[in-house]
C-alpha positions in Angstrom: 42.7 147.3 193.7 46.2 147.5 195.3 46.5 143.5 193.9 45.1 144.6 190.4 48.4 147.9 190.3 50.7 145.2 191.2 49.9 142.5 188.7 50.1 145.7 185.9 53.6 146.5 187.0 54.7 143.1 186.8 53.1 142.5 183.4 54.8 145.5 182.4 58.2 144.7 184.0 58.0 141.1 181.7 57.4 142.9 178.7 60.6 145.0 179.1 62.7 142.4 179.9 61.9 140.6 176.7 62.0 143.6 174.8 66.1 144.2 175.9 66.7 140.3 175.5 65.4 140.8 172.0 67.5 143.7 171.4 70.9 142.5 172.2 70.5 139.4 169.8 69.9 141.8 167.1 73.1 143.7 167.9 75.2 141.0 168.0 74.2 139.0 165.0 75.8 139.4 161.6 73.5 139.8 158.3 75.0 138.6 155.4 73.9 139.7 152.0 75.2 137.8 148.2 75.1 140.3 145.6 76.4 139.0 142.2 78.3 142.3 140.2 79.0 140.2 136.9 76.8 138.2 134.0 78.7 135.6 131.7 76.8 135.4 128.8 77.5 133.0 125.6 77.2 135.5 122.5 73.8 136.9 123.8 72.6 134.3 125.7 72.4 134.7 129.6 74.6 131.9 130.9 75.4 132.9 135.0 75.7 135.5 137.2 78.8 135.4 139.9 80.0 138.1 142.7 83.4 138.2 141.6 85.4 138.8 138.3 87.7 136.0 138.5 84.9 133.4 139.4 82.7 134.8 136.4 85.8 134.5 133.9 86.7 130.9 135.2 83.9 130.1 134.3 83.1 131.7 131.0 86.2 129.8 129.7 84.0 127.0 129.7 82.1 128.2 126.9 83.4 129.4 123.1 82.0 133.1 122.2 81.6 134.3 125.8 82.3 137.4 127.4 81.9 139.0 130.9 79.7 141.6 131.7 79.9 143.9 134.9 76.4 144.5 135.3 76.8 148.1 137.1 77.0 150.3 133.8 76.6 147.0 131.6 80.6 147.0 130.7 82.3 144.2 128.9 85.4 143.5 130.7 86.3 139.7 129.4 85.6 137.5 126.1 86.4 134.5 125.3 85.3 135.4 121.5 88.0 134.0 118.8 90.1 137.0 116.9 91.4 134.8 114.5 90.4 132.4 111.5 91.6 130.5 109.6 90.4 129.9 105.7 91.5 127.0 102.7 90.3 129.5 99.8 87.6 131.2 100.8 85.8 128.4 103.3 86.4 129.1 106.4 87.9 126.1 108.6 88.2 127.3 112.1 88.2 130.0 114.6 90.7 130.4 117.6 91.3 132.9 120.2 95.1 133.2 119.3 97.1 134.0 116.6 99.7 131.4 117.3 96.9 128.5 117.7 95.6 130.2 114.3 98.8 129.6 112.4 99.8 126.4 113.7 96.3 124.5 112.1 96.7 126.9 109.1 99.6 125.2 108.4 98.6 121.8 108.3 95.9 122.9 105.1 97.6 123.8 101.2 96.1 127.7 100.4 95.6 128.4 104.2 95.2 131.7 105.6 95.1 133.2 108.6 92.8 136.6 109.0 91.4 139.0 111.9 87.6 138.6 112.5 87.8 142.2 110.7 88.8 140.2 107.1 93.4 141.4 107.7 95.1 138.6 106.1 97.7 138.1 108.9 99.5 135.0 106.9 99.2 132.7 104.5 100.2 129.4 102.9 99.4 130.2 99.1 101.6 129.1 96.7 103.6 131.8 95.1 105.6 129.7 92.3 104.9 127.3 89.7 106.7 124.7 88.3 106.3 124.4 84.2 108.0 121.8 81.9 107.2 123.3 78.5 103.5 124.7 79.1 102.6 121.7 81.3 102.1 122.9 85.0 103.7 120.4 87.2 103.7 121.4 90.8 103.2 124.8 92.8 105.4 125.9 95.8 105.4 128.8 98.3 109.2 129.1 98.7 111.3 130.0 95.4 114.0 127.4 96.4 112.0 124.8 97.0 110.4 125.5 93.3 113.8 126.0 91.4 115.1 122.6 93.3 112.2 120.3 91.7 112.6 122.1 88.7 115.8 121.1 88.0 114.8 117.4 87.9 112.7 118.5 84.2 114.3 119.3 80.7 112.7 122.6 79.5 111.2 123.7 83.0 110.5 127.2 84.7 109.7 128.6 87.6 106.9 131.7 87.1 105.2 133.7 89.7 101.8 133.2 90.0 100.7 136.4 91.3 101.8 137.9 87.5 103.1 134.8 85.4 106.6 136.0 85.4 109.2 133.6 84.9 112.0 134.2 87.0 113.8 130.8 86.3 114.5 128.6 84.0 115.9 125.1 82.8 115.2 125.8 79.6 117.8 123.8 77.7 115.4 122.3 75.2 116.2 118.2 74.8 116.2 116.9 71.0 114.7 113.7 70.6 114.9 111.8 67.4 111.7 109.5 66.9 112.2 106.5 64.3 108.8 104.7 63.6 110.2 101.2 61.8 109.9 100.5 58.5 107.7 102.8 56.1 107.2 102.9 52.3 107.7 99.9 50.6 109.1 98.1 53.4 105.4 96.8 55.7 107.9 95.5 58.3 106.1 92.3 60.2 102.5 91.6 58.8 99.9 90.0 61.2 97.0 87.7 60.2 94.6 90.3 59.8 96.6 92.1 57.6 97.9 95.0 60.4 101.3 96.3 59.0 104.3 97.3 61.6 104.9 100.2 59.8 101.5 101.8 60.3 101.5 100.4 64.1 104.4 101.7 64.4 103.7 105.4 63.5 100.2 105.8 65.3 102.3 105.3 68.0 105.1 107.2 67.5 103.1 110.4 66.3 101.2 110.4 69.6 104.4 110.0 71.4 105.3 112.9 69.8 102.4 115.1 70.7 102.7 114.2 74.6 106.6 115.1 74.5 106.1 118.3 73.0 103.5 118.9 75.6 106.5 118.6 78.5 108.5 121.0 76.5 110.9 118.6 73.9 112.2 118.8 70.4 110.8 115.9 68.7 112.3 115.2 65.3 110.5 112.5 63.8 112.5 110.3 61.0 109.0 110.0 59.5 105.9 111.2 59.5 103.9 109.2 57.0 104.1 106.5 54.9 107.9 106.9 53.0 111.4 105.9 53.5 113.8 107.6 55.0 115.6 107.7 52.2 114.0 107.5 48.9 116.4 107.7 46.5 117.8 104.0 47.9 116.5 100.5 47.8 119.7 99.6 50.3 118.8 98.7 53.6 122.2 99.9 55.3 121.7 103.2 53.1 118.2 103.4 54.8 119.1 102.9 58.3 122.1 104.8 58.2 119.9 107.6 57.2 117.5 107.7 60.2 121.2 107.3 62.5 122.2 110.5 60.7 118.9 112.1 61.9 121.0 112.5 65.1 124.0 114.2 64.7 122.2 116.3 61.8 119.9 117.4 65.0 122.5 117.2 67.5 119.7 115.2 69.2 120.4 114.1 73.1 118.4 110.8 72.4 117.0 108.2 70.1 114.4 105.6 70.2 113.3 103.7 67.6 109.6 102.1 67.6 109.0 98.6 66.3 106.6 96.0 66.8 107.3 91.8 66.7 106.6 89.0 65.1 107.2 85.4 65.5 106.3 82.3 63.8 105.2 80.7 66.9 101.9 82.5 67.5 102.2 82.0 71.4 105.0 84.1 71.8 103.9 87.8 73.3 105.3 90.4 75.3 107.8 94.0 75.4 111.2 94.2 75.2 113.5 97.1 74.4 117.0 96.9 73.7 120.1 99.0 73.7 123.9 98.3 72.2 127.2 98.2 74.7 129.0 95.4 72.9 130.8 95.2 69.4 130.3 91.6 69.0 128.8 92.7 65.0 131.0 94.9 63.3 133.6 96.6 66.2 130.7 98.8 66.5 129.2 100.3 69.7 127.2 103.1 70.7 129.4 105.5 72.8 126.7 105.8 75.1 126.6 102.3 76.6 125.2 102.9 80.3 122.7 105.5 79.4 121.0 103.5 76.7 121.1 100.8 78.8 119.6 102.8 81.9 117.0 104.6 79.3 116.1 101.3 77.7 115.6 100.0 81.4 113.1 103.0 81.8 111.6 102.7 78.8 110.6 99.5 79.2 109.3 99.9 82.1 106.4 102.5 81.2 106.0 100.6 77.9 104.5 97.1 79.9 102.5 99.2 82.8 100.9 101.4 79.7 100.1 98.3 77.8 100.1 95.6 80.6 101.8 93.2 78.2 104.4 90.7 79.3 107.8 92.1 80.5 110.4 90.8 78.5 112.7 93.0 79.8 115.4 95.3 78.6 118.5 93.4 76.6 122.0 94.2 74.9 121.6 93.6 71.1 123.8 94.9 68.1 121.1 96.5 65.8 122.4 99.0 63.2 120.4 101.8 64.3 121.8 101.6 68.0 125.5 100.6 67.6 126.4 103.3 64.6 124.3 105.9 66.5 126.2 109.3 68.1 123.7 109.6 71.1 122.3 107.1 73.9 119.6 104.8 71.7 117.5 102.2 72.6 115.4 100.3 70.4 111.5 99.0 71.8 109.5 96.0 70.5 105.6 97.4 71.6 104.5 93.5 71.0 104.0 91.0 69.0 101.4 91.5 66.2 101.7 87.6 65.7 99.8 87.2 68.7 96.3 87.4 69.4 96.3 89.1 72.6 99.2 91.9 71.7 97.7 92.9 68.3 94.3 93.7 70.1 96.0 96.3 72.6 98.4 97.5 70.0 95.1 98.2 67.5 93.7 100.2 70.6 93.6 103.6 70.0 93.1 104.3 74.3 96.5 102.1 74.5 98.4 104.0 72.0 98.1 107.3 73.8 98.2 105.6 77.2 101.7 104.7 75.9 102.0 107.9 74.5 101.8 109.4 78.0 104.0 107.2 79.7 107.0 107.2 77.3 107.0 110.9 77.7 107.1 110.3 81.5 110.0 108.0 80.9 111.6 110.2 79.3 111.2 112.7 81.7 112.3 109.9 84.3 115.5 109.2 82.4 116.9 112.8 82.4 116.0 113.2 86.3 117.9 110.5 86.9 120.4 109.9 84.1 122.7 112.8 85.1 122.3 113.8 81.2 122.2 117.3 80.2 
């Protein structure tokens, strides 16, 4: 019995001493315990969860549309959500989370805007001028200098508002031009093979040169219009062609161009060529204009062969009545050669008459830009 008592109090005495041992590793160890506060979530979608804010925004930078939510009371505290955008019309281009980003790509885009995501307009790149010549629309600008400086390079231009149409500037010193389509009446002027007349060449192309110059705001005075002389009442061909050189000074006209088409007895011979008047070789007579029919003829010429894509024979000084007696720069074009095959099929075509219809008005345009003339 006494062995059995002491064999308890031993047993016992064990047990104690683990329970202490057990006890003081408890109190001295540390218990550590992760618990994340905030949720970074792309638009609605649960992205991660961190334990501090700056971790959770670092990392929601990552991502376009995010935000930062503190999860004890569910408050957002960060986004990364874009306040701006930018539109080209109405289609929207791109988003960005700051103004200044916004504006920069605006910029690169023609009728750009920037707006709030709440629909503000904040800027814009819209044009707010236009640049007419006549009631032809040329070019639109946003700043009023920059309009009224390309304006100046057009005869009969404005500058309106487009918001409300107003004109608030204007170059409107209409240019005369005196068109003289060769021959007419009872003088055919060259004849090809097929029977084409020059004189009826002559004015298809003339009268549609017409229409596109009065479209870029000219006077056009025509010498004629159909089938007649200038003047009737004289069978003398100075008398004639002194008549369409007084259509100029009767219109105090700023230029003149007469419109003719070739003819050679060698059949092979084809191509342009326009010419203007700075000697007196003839009669002791010159134009007074010498450099600026020579520069317009130069032009002229030019637009005549790309319209037509006939041979360049280039611009040359001849003494013709019609450009030595006249008061104002005149030049003189040949459109072709109806003696040639390949020239009287693009003069007969209609789609080439008003091709060079539209780039003689351009040269025209081109001359006075760059002529110095007013």
């Amino acid at each position: 019995m006494t062995i059995m008592k002491n064999y308890i109090s031993l047993l016992l005495a064990g047990l104690l001493l683990v329970g202490s041992v057990s006890a003081t590793e408890a109190a001295t160890t540390t218990v550590t315990t992760t618990t994340n506060q905030y949720n970074v979530l792309q638009r609605s979608t649960y992205l991660k969860s961190f334990a501090t804010f700056n971790e959770a925004v670092a990392y929601a930078k990552l991502w376009d549309h995010s935000s930062v939510i503190k999860i004890a009371g569910n408050l957002w505290v960060w986004d990364n959500y874009p306040r701006f955008h930018v539109f080209q019309g109405e289609r929207l281009l791109k988003e960005f989370t700051t103004q200044s980003a916004a504006m920069d790509y605006a910029k690169l885009w023609a009728r750009s805007s920037v707006r709030t995501w709440q629909g503000s307009w904040l800027w814009d790149n819209y044009p707010k001028y236009r640049v007419y010549q006549g009631e032809r629309m040329l070019r639109e600008y946003k700043l009023f200098d920059e309009a009224v400086a390309y304006a100046r390079l057009w005869a009969g231009s404005s500058v309106r508002q487009i918001e409300d149409e107003r004109w608030v500037w204007d170059n409107y010193t209409v240019k005369t031009l005196v068109l003289d389509p060769g021959h007419g009446g009872k003088d055919p002027g060259a004849i090809a093979a097929d029977g084409t007349q020059e004189k009826s060449i002559v004015l298809s192309f003339s009268m549609k040169a017409k229409e596109e110059l009065i479209k870029r705001g000219y006077k056009v005075v025509m010498a004629r219009e159909s089938d007649v002389e200038v003047d009737p009442y004289t069978s003398d061909l100075v008398k004639e062609l002194q008549a369409r050189v007084n259509i100029s000074k009767a219109n105090n006209a700023n230029l003149f161009v007469s419109v003719h088409a070739n003819s050679f007895t060698n059949p092979a011979t084809y191509g342009t060529e326009t010419y203007y008047n700075t000697t007196n070789t003839y009669d002791g007579s010159v134009n007074p204009f010498p450099v600026q029919s020579k520069q317009l003829a130069g032009i002229i010429q030019k637009h005549a062969v790309r319209a037509l894509g006939t041979y360049n024979r280039g611009a040359k000084d001849s003494n013709f009545y019609v450009l030595r007696k006249n008061t104002v720069p005149a030049v003189l074009v040949e459109i072709g050669f109806l003696s040639n095959a390949s020239d009287l099929t693009k003069l007969k075509d209609a789609s080439l008459q008003q091709q060079f219809a539209v780039e003689f008005a351009a040269g025209i345009d081109e001359y006075f830009a760059v002529s110095g003339q007013r």
